[in-house]
N, C-alpha and C positions, 0 to 999 in steps of 0.2 A: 627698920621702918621704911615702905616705900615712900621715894622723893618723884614727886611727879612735876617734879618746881624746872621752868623754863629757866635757861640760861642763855641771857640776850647783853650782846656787849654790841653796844649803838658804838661805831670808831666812823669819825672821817679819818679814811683814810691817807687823799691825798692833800686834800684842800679846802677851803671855806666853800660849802655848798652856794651854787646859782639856784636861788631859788625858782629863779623865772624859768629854768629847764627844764621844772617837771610839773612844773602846773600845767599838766591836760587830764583830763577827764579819765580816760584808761590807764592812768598810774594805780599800782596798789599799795600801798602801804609794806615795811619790813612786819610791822607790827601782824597788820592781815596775815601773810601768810603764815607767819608763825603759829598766831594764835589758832589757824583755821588747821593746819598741820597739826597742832596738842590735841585738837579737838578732835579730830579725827582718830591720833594714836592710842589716846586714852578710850576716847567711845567704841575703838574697834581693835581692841589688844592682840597680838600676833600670838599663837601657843605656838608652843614648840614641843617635840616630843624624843626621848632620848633614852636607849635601851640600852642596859649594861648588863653583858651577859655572862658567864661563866668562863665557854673558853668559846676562840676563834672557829671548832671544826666541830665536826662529830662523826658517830658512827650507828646507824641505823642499831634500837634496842637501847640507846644511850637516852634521857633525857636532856632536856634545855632546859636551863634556869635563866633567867632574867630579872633585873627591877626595872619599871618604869619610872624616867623623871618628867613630870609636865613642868614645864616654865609660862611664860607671861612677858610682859614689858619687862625691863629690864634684870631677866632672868631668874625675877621670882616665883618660888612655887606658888602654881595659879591654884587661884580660887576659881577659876569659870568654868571649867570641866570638873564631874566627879566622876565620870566614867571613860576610858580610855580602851582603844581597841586596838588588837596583835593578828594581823595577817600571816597565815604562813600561803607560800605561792612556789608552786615547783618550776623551773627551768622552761616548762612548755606556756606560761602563766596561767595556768590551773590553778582554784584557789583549792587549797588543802583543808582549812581550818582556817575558823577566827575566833581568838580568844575577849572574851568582855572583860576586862576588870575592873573595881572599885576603885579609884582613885582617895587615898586620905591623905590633906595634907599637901596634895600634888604629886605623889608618890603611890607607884603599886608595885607588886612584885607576883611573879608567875612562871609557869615552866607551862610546856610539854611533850610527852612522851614521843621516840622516833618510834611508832609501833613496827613492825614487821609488816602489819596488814596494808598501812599507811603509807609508806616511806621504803625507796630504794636506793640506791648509790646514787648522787646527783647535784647537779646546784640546787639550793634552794635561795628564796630571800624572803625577808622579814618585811612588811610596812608596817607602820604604827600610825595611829593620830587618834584626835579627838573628831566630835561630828561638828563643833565650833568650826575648825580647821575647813573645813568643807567650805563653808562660805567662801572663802578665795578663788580666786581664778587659775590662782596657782599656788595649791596646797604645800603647804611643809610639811612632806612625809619624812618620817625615818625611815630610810631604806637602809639594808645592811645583807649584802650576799654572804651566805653562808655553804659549808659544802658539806654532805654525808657519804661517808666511805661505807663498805658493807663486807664484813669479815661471815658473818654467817653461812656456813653450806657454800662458800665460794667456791667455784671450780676452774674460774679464770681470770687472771688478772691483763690486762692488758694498756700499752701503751701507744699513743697514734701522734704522727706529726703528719704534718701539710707542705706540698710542694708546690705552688701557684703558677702553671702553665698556660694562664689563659690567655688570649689575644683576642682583639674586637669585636670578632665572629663567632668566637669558642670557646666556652667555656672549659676549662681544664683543669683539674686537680689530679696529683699524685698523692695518694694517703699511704702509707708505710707504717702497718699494725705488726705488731708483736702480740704472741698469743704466750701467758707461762701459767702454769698450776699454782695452786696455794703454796705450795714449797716452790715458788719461783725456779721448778724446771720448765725449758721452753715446749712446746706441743711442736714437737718437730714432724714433718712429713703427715700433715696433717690436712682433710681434705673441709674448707670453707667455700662458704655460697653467701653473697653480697647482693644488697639492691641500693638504692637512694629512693627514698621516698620523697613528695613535695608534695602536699596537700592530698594522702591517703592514698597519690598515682606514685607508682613503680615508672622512674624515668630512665634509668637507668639499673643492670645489673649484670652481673659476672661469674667467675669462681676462678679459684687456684689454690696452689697447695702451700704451705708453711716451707721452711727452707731450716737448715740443721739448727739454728739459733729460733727458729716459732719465728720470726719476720715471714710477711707478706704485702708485697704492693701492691696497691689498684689504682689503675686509670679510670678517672670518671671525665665526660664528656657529657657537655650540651649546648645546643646552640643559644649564645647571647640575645638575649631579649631583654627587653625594661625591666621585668621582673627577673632578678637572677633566680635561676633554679637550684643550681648546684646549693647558693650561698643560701636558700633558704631549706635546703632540703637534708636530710639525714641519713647518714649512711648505717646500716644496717648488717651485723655479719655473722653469719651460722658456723659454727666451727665443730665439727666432730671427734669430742673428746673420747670417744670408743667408737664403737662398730653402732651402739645402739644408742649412747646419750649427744645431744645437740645443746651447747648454750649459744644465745644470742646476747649482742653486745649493741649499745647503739652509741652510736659520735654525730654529732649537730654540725653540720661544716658553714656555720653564718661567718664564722672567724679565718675559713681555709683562705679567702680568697681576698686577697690583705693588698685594699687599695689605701692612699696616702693620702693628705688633703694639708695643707697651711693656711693659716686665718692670719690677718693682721687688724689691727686696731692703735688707733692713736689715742694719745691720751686726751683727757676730758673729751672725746666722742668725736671728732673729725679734725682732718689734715688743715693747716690755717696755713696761704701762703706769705711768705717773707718774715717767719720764726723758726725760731726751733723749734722741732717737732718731737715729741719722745712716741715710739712706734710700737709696740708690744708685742709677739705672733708666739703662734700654737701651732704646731706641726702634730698630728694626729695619724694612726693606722686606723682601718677598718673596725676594730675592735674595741675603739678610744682607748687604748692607751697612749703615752706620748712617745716620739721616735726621735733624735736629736738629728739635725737638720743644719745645716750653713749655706750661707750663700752673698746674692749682691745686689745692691737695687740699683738701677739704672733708668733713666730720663728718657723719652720719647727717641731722644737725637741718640741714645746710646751710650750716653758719659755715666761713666759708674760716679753714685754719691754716697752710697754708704754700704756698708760691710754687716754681717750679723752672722752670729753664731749662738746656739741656742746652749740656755747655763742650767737648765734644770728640766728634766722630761719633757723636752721639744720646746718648753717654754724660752723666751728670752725678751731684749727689746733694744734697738739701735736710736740713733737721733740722727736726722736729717733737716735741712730747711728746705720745703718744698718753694716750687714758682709760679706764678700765675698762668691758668692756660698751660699746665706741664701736666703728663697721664705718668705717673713710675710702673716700674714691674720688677719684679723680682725672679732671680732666675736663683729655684730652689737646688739643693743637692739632698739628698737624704742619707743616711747613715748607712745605708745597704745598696747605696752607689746609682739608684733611681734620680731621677733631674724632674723637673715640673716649673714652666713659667705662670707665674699668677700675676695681678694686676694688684695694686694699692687702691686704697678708697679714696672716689673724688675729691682733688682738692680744693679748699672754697677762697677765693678771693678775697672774702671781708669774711673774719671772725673773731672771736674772742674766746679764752681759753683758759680753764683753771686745772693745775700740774699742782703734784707735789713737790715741795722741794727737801734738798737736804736736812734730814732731821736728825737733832739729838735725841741723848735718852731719857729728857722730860720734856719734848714739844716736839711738838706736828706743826712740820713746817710747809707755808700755803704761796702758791706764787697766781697771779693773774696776770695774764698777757694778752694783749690785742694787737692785730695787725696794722699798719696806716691805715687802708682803706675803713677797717672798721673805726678806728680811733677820730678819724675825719667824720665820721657820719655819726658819730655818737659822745661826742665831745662832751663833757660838763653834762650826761646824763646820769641817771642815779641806776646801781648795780647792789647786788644784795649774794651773801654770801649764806646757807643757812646747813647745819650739820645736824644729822641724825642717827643714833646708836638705839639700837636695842629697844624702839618703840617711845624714844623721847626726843625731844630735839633738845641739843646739847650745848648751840654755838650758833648766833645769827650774827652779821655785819652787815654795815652800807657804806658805800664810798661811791661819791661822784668821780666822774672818769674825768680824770686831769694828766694823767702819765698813760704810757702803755705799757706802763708794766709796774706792779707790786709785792711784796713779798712780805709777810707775816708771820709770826710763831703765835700758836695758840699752848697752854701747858695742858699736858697729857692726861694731869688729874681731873681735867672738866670731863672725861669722858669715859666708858667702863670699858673695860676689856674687850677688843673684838672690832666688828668692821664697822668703822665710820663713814657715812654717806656724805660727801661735801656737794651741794648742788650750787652752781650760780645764777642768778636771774637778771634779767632786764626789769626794768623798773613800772613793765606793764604783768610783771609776774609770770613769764615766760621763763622756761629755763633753757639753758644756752650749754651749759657746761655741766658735766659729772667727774668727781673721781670718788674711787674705791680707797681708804689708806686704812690699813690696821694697825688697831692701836694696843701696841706694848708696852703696858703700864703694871702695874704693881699690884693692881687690884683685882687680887685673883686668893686661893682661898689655900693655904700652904697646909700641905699633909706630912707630918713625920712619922716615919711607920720605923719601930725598932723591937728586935726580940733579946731575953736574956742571950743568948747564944747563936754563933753563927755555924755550928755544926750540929747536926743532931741522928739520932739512928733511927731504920725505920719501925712503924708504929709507937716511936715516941710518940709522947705527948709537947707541943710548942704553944708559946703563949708569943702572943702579940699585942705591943703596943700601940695605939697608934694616940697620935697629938694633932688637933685641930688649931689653927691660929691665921688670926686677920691682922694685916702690921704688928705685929707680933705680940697682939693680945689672944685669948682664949675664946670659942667660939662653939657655938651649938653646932654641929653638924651633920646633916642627915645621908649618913653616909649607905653604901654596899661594898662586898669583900669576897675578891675570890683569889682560892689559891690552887693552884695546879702545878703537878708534874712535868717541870719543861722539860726534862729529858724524852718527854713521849709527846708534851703537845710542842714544839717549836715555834716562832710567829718571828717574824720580821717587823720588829717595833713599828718601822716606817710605815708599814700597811694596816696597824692599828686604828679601829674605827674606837674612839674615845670620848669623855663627858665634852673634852676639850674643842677638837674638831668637831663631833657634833653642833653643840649650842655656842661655841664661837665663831665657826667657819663655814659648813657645808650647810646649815639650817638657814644662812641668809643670803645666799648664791645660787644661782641657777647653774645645770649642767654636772656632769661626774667631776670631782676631782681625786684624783690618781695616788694612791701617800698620803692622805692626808695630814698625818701624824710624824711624818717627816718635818714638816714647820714648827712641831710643838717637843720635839723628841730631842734635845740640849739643842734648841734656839742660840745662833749667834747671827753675826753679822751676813754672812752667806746665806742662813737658809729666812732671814729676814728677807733679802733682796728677793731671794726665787719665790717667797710670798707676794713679793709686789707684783712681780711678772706674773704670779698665778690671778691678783684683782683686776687686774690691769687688759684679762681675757676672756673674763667672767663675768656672766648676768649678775645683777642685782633682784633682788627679790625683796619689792616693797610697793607701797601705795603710790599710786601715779599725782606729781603735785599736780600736773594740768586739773584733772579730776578734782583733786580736794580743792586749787583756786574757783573751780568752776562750779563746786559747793555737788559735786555731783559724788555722793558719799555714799559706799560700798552698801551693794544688796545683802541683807541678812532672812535668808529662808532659814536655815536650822541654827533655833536657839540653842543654847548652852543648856549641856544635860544635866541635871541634880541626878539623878537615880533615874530606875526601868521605871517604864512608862508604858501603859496598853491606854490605846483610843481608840475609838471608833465612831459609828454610827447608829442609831438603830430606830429603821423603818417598819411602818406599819405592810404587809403584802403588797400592798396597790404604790407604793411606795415613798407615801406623807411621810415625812419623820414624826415621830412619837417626843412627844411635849412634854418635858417632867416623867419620864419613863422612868420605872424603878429597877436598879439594876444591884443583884450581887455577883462579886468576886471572890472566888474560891483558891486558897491554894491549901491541896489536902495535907499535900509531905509537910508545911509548916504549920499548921492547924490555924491557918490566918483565914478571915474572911473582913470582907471591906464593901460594903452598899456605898450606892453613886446615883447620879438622877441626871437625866439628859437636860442640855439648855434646850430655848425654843425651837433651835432645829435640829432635834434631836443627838447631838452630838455628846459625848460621853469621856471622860479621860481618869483615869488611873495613875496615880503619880505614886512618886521617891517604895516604888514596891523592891522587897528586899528577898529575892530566887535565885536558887543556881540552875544551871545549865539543863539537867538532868528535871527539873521544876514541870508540873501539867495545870494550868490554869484552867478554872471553867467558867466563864461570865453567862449567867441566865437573868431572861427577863419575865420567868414563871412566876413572879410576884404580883403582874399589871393583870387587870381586867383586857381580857380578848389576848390576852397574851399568844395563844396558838396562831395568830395570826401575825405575828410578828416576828422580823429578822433580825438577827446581829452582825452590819458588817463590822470588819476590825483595821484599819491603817497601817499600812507598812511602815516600815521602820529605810531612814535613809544611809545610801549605804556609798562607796565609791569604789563604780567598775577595776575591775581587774585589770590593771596596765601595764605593759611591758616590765621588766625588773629595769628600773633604774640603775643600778649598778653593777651590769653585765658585765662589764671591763674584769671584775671583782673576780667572776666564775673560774673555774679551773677544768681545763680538758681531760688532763690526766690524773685522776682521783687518785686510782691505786697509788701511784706512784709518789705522788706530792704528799701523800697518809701513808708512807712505810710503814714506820713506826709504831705509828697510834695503830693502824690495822691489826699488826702483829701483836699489839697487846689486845685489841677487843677479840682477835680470834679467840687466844686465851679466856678473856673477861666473861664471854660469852658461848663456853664450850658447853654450856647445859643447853641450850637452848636449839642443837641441832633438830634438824625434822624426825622424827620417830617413822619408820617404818607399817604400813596398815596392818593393824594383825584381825584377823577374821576367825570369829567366835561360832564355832560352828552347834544350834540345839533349836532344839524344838522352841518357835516365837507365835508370840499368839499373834493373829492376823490384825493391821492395822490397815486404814486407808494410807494409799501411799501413789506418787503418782505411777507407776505399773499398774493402774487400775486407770488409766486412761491413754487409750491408742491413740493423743497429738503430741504424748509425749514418750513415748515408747520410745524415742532414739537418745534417750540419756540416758548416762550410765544407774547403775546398778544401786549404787551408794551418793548420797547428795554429797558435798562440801561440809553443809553443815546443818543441823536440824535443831528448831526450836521445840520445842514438846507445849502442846497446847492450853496444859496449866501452867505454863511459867508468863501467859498471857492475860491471865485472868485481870488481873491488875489496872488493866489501860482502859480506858472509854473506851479510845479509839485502837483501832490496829493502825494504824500509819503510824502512830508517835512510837506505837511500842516495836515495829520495826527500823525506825532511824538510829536508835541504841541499841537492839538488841542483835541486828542481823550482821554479822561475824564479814568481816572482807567487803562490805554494801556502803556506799555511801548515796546520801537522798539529797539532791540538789534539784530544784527551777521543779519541783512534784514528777521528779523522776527516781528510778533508784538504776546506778550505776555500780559495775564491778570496782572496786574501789582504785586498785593497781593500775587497770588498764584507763581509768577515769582519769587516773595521777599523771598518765603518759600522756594524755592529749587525746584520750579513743572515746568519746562521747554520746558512744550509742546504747538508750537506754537499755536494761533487761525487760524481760518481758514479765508480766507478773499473771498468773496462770490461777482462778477459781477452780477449783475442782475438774482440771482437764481442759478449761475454759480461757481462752486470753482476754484479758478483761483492761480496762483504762484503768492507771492506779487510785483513781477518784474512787471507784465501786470496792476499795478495803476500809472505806470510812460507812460501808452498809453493814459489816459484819459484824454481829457478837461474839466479841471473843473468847464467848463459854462456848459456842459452837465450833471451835475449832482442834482439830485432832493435833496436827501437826504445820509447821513451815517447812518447806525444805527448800536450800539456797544453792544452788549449781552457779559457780563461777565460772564453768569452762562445760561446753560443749563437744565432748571427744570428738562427735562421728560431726556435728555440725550442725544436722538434721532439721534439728529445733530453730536453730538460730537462723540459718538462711531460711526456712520457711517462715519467719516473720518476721525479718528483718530487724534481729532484738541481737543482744550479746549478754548468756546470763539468764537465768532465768529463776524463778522464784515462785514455789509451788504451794499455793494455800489448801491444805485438804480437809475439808469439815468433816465432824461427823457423823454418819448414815443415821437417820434417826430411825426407830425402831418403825414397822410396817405396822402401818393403820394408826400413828399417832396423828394426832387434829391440834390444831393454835388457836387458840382464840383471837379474836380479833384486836381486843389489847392486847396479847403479845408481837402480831401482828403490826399494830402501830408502833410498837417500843422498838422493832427493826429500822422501824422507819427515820430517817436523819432530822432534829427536830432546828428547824430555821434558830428557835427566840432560846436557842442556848447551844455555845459553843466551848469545844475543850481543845486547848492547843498546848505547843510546847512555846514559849517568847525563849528569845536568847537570855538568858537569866546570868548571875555573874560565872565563870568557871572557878571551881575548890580550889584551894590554896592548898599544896602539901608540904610537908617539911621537908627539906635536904635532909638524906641519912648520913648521919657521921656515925660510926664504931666507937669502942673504948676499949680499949688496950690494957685494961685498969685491973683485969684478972688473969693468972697464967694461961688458962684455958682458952680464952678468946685470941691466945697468941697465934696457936695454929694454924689461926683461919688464911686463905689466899686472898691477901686483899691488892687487888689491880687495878684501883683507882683512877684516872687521870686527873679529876676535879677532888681534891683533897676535901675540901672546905669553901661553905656556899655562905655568905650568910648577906642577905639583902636589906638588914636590920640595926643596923650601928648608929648609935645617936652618941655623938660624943657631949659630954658634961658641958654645962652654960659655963659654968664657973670656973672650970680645969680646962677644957677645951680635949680631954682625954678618955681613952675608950680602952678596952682590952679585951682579948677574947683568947681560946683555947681550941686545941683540936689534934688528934691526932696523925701521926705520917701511916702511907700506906707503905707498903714493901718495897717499891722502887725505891732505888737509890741516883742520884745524881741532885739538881740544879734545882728548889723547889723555888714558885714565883709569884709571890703574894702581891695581888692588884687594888687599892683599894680609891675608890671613886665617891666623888658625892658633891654637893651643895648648902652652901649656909642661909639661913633667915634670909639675907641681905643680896640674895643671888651671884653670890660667887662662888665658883667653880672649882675645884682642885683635881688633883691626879697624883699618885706617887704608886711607884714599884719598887717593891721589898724584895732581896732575893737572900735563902739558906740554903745551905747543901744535907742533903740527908745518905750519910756514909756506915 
């Protein structure tokens, strides 16, 4: 059952309140702000969004599975979204694909495919959210980098490091590539040609030959400028694996050029002089990740006062007492023998200060300190302490100021798992002080995952148990389960992105963190500490109190989604809206239709409509008197720009090489799927229009990419919808159509789409009947060029109708039926994407023994609900033929918003 019940513990702290200290008019109440804080949490619930996917990597041909968790206040699956959205975003942030799903329950589940057409060797990353989530200023996405290797038709594998030569003036990198074949022999004595690119200009470029091991170095050079070139630009390299075949390779150099940076921060938010100070810093590379760091801070005059050495990825934190009218600096060292002097943040004369202190392992322990000057000036005033977790407030106090210093235990059990926000206030409701403390308590959701056996052979069959339990009672739980082949996929626990990290750590922090799963991965007392050091460096990501005391409460443009939604408008020509308009909705594939009626200004809406992706809607307003004069517009759907990958740190430069393994098994995995050879069918063809029948396109090759045949079109209203599914290698983005590959790289120039010889705007394929069309044909590549530089397209796309016979006449109703009719429209809406099942095999007759099964992902299943009453679940599945280390993950959440995690491991011999 949600508890949305405040928890308010009124303590004097030090003494018998003065009441005459705070009788003035700008005091607020502990009460006010709390209650105005509930008000605000509850009327504006944070979702969060959280992907558990199969495994860590992939390989281009492979699918992704995933289930989606939505949360809510305090970690339960939300009721305010039913629909949930899955970005895929390539390395250059190009969107790829966005998947819709249905949310039940708070839960969805989805995969998809790395096609070939779609998808090359690369980082990629994932966002997730709701359109709720949008309203923020600063959305909680789930981001999650992911990488794809490409064993397919590989003809070179290769590895690059970075030599960073640069000085004030000059930019400088040494890159040091190795060039080797699929059988990791190296391309020795081999002749490469190099560029850098930076915004589609060629700044630099070179050539030279491979050396007996396939090694070759290049110097790139450019003059420093505010904008780095180098760091932003790509290196590019041609290598001649014969006399006749060329592959190119490309490497991003934003990471070559690896500058240093330290942050410091004090705790609760600024330096107070004549206390102790606890001091926190973050030593960071160009790349964000951390770099470990020591050094000394020292006084204006030069006196060292304190020492620091960093205890966890550049993180750490020293204590000093700063002095009034004193500047500190620190004089860094870095771990690669670089120096960097930085300065500390102003220190303030008068303040006051809320620190953690020493805690056990059932209270969070709180200390308040003020300096003289502030304690002189604020004497016997009233202070307020108030704590918030996970969208509730947890813990409010007040104490008038009689000491300058207090200390406190609150118990652990008032608050749920995860980061507590402590803020302190002045007693006009200002706040003064923050800290971050995470809270390790008990309440969390224990998974016991056990199988009859701990060895098993392969294509057995294994059964798994798994046990759900809350304090060691039985628990419903809405679980997902994956098991994979570690001996082929490997991961470094620490770098696990998890249910844990996710919706306990990184969904309520601003900025990357580095490991996250390092704090959750057998937690003791050490990687507790380097958690402090990691809050202690970190945004906070929440509602501003200024704001909520100041009743000035979050803008909400996009409501919470129940279900697809179509709206619009629909105007009379001259362009009145239409009063009570009568409008139906069509959708043919489900044999649904739905009537609707405009309000007074003509506005119209479609609700909880239940389509998939592939879905063609037709809304007509041919029902109304004067109808022919009347239009339909329709309202976009809100969506959020395409932003850098958050968690670039994540990516990996060298694919091949960090995917050995797994490679060597999808080479295998996927040895059907090599490119077949053209073979040409030589006989007598009857004559078709084609484009050879028109001299602007004479300079493309012979044979198209790929051709639709004209009755496989009959189908569609429109030809645009039926070419954004059916055109092979094409992707249709902003009413362009792009080569899909070179679209994925960052090449953004549309094709051209060509009527019968004719370049035409893609607006004029919504004129054509699609019974008049002979053929499509799709050129992804322009040999001679011809085409493409004479109109500045890349790609082209040939619509050929056909010739209708000599002396045939139209009537003028057929006539009007070509024509685009305003008062009725057919589109495709983003509808939900299908749901498939994971293929598991059975092993279960001799016959199906034979098969080559090369598996990495053994067993998917997004769907585990463990018993209310037992708290217990089991399932079954076969091994594939690999033998080694198999590693069952199983993840998930209870009624009651608690979280679990547990890894099961068998050997399969």
């Amino acid at each position: 059952m949600k508890i949305f019940r405040i928890l308010i513990i009124l303590l004097s702290f030090l003494a018998v309140l003065n009441l005459s200290s705070f009788a003035q008019t700008d005091t607020i109440s502990i009460n006010t702000i709390i209650s105005k804080t509930n008000k605000v949490l509850n009327d504006f619930p944070t979702e969060k969004v959280y992907l558990h996917f199969d495994k860590p990597y992939y390989a281009v041909a492979d699918t992704v599975w995933f289930k989606a968790y939505v949360t809510e206040n305090q970690n339960f699956l939300t009721g305010i979204s039913k629909i949930v959205y899955v970005d895929v975003i390539n390395q250059k942030d190009s969107l790829i694909q966005t998947l819709k799903l249905p949310l039940v329950g708070g839960v969805a589940s989805g995969n998809f495919p790395l096609s070939m057409e779609n998808y090359k060797q690369g980082n990629y990353h994932v966002r997730a959210y709701t359109l709720w989530m949008l309203n923020a200023s600063d959305p909680a996405y789930f981001n999650k980098t992911f990488f794809v290797g490409e064993a397919i038709d590989k003809e070179v594998k290769t590895h690059i490091s970075y030599k960073n030569l640069s000085t004030d003036k000059q930019e400088k990198i040494d890159a040091r590539v190795q060039f080797k074949d699929l059988n990791n022999k190296p391309y020795a004595n081999k002749n490469v040609t190099w560029q850098v690119v930076t915004s589609y200009t060629s700044i630099a470029k070179g050539r030279g030959t491979t050396d007996a091991n396939g090694f070759l170095t290049i110097s790139m050079t450019a003059a420093q400028k505010a904008e780095y070139q180098l760091q932003n630009g790509e290196l590019i390299t041609s290598i001649n694996t014969t006399e006749k075949d060329v592959v190119t390779n490309n490497f991003l150099l934003k990471n070559a050029i690896v500058n240093k940076d330290m942050q410091f921060f004090a705790e609760g938010g600024n330096l107070i002089a004549g206390i102790d100070n606890k001091v926190a810093f973050k030593a960071i590379k160009a790349d964000g990740l951390g770099i470990n760091a020591k050094g000394t801070i020292s006084d204006v005059d030069g006196k060292q006062v304190a020492t620091f050495t960093a205890q966890h990825l550049g993180m750490g934190s020293f204590t000093f007492t700063p002095e009034t009218d004193k500047t500190y600096k620190a004089a860094v060292i870095y771990a690669d023998g670089t120096t960097q002097n930085i300065n500390l943040p102003k220190v303030l004369a008068s303040g006051i200060t809320i620190k953690s202190g020493t805690a056990d392992a059932d209270n969070v322990s709180i200390k308040i300190a003020a300096n003289d000057a502030f304690f002189q000036a604020n004497q016997g005033k009233l202070f307020y302490v108030i704590a918030q977790s996970k969208g509730v407030v947890c813990y409010g106090a007040q104490t008038a100021l009689s000491n300058k210093e207090y200390t406190t235990t609150i118990p652990k059990s008032k608050f749920p798992m995860g980061i507590a926000q402590f803020t302190l206030f002045s007693e006009n409701g200002k706040p003064l002080s923050e800290r971050l403390i995470f809270v390790q308590n008990k309440n969390s959701l224990s998974l016991a995952v056990t199988s009859p056996a701990a060895t098993y052979g392969p294509k057995k069959k294994v059964k798994i148990n798994v046990s759900a339990k809350k304090d060691g009672a039985p628990v419903e739980g809405n679980l997902s389960v994956s098991v994979v082949d570690e001996t082929k996929v490997p991961l470094n626990e620490d770098g696990a992105t998890t249910i844990l990290t996710s919706l306990l750590l990184s969904s309520d922090l601003k900025g990357y963190i580095e490991k996250p799963n390092y704090y959750f991965n057998g937690t003791d007392a050490k990687k507790l500490s380097d958690l402090d050091a990691l809050l202690l460096t970190q945004g906070y990501r929440s509602y501003s109190y200024t704001d909520i005391i100041a009743n000035k409460l979050p803008k909400i443009t996009i409501p919470p989604e129940q279900g697809i939604e179509v709206s619009g408008i629909l105007r009379m020509g001259n362009g009145i809206p239409v009063r009570k308009g009568q409008l139906l909705l069509t959708i043919p594939d489900k044999r649904f239709n739905l009537e609707g009626v405009t309000d007074p200004v003509g506005n119209f809406k479609f609700s909880n409509l239940v389509l998939n992706d592939s879905s063609k809607v037709t809304i007509t307003a041919k029902y109304n008197v004067n109808y022919k004069n009347m239009a339909i517009s329709l309202n976009g759907t809100p969506a959020p720009s395409v932003s850098k990958n958050f968690s670039v740190p994540d990516e990996v430069l060298n694919i091949d090489s960090t995917l050995t393994s797994y490679l060597d098994n999808s080479k295998k995995q996927y040895s059907y799927l090599h490119t077949l050879k053209d073979v040409t069918i030589k006989g007598t063809a009857v004559p078709k229009v084609s484009h050879k029948d028109y001299p602007a396109l004479s300079g493309l090759g012979q044979m198209a990419d790929h051709e639709i045949a004209g009755d496989r079109l009959t189908g569609c209203a429109l030809l645009i919808n039926c070419l954004q599914t059916m055109a092979t290698g094409v992707t249709y983005v902003d009413n362009n159509f792009y080569v899909s590959r070179d679209y994925n790289q960052g090449k953004k120039i549309p094709m051209g789409v060509f009527i019968n010889g004719m370049l035409v705007d893609v607006n004029q394929l919504n004129t054509i009947q699609t019974s008049t069309i002979e053929s499509v044909e799709i050129f992804l590549r322009d040999e001679l060029g011809l085409v493409n530089r004479a109109n500045n397209i890349n790609g082209v796309l040939v619509i050929n109708q056909k010739k209708a016979p000599k002396g045939t006449k139209i009537s003028k109703s057929q006539l009007l039926d070509m024509l685009p009719k305003n008062y009725e429209v057919t589109f495709s809406p983003q509808g939900y994407d299908k749901e498939r099942q994971f293929y598991m095999p059975k092993y279960d007759v001799p016959a199906n023994l034979n098969r080559n099964d090369l598996r990495t992902t053994i067993y998917w299943n997004p769907k585990v609900i463990t018993d209310k009453a037992t708290g217990t679940s089991s399932f079954d599945f076969y091994n594939a033929d690999g033998k080694g280390q198999y590693k069952v993950v199983v993840e998930g959440i209870d009624e009651n918003g608690n979280v679990g995690r547990s890894i099961f491991r068998y050997t399969v011999k």
